[in-house]
C-alpha positions, -999 to +999 in steps of 0.1 A: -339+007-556-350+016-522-336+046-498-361+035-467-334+052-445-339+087-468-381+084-465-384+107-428-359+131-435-378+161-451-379+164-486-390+170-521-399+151-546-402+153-587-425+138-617-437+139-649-470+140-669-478+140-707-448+125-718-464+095-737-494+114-747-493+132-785-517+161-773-506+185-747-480+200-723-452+180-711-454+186-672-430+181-641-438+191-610-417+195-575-436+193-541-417+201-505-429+176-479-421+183-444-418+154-411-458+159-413-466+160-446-447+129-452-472+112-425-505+132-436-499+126-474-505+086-474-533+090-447-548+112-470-550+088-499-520+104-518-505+079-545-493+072-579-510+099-603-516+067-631-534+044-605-563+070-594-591+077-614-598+107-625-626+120-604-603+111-572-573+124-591-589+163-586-597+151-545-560+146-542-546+177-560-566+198-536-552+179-502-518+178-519-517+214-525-530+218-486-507+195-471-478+203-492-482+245-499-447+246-510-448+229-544-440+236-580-455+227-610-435+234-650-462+232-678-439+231-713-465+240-738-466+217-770-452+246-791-421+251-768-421+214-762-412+211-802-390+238-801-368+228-769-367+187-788-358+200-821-324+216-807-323+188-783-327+159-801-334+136-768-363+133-752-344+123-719-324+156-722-353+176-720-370+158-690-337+163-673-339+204-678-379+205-668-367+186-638-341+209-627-360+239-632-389+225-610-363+220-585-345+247-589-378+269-586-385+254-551-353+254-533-357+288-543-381+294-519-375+265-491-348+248-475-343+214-485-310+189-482-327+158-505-348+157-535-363+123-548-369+118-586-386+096-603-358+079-627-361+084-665-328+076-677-294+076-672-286+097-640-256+122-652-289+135-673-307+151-643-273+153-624-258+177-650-290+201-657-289+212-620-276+245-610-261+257-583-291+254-556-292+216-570-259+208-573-256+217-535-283+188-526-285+154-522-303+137-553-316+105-554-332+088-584-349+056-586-376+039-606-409+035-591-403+064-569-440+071-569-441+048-540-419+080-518-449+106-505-432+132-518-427+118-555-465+108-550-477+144-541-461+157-575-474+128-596-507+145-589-496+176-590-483+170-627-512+150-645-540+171-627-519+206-641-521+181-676-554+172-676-564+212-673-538+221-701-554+194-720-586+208-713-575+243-724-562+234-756-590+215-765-615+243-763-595+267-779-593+245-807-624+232-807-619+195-807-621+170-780-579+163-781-575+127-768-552+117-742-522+088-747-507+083-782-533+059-795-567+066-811-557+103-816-554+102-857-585+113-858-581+143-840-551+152-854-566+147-887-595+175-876-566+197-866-545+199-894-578+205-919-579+231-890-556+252-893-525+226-910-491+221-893-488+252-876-516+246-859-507+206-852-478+222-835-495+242-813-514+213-797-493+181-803-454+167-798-449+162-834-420+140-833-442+114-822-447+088-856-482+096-850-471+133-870-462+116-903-492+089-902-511+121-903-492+144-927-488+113-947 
């Protein structure tokens, strides 16, 4: 669905990274764009996080963070990521509270009327995790919202803050941790001869099947 009438009005926008990957954070991020912003963001190349590669991905998280200052960014380690699923059960639930908070956290420090998400589910999900800043807003949710500047500028936002998370774990564990949910056996193998589930937890969302391929 399209809210072309919504694009000018200042705004900020929300998205996710790391959902469908096994290793690493879960990651939403919030950016504020402004009347200019919304102009200077597709001028400067700003798009959908999944269809740049990586080497331009880093380009755009620097002019992102320039042309949008006001931005947040909510990094749910795998560990708390477990944690926060177990008593959840829903995968959608928990999207819907890392939303929020990155909302929540900006409109803590600017003044905004609309927020654009990127739809993941059923709407009541994101609707009902909002507090009162939120609730006081205008939300809009729609699939594809990538293609909104705002939505754009935190798609970066969220798998550049991913990739370094991914980055972090790997070297503290000492193996090359693979991104997506395929072809990572391997290395989960190499972590749980590691340092066994405990460890696996600390570096994977183990409620993906991939967990009891590898425990198996």
């Amino acid at each position: 669905m399209s809210h072309p009438d919504l694009r000018p009005q200042p705004h900020l926008g929300t998205d996710e990274a790391g959902k469908g990957d096994y290793f690493g954070p879960l990651v939403v991020a919030a950016a504020f764009a402004d009347e200019l912003a919304l102009t200077r963001l597709p001028q400067a190349g700003v798009r959908d996080a999944k269809q740049v590669s990586e080497g331009r991905l880093w380009q755009l998280d620097k002019a992102v963070k320039q042309i949008c200052p006001a931005f947040e960014v909510v990094i749910i380690s795998p560990a708390r990521y477990n944690e926060l699923h177990a008593r959840m059960r829903n995968l959608n639930h928990l999207l819907a509270w890392a939303h929020a908070r990155a909302i929540e956290n900006l409109l803590a420090r600017v003044e905004c009327g609309l927020a654009i998400a990127d739809q993941f589910g059923d709407e009541s999900y994101l609707e009902q995790s909002l507090m009162r800043r939120g609730r006081a807003i205008k939300l809009v949710q729609q699939t594809k919202a990538e293609s909104d500047p705002a939505v754009a500028a935190a798609s970066v936002l969220a798998r550049a803050a991913f990739l370094r998370a991914v980055e972090k774990l790997s070297a503290e564990v000492e193996i090359a941790l693979p991104r997506g949910a395929t072809h990572v056996i391997p290395a989960a193998r190499a972590v749980l001869a590691k340092g066994g589930e405990q460890l696996l937890r600390q570096v994977a969302k183990v409620h993906f099947k991939t967990t009891k391929q590898v425990l198996g």
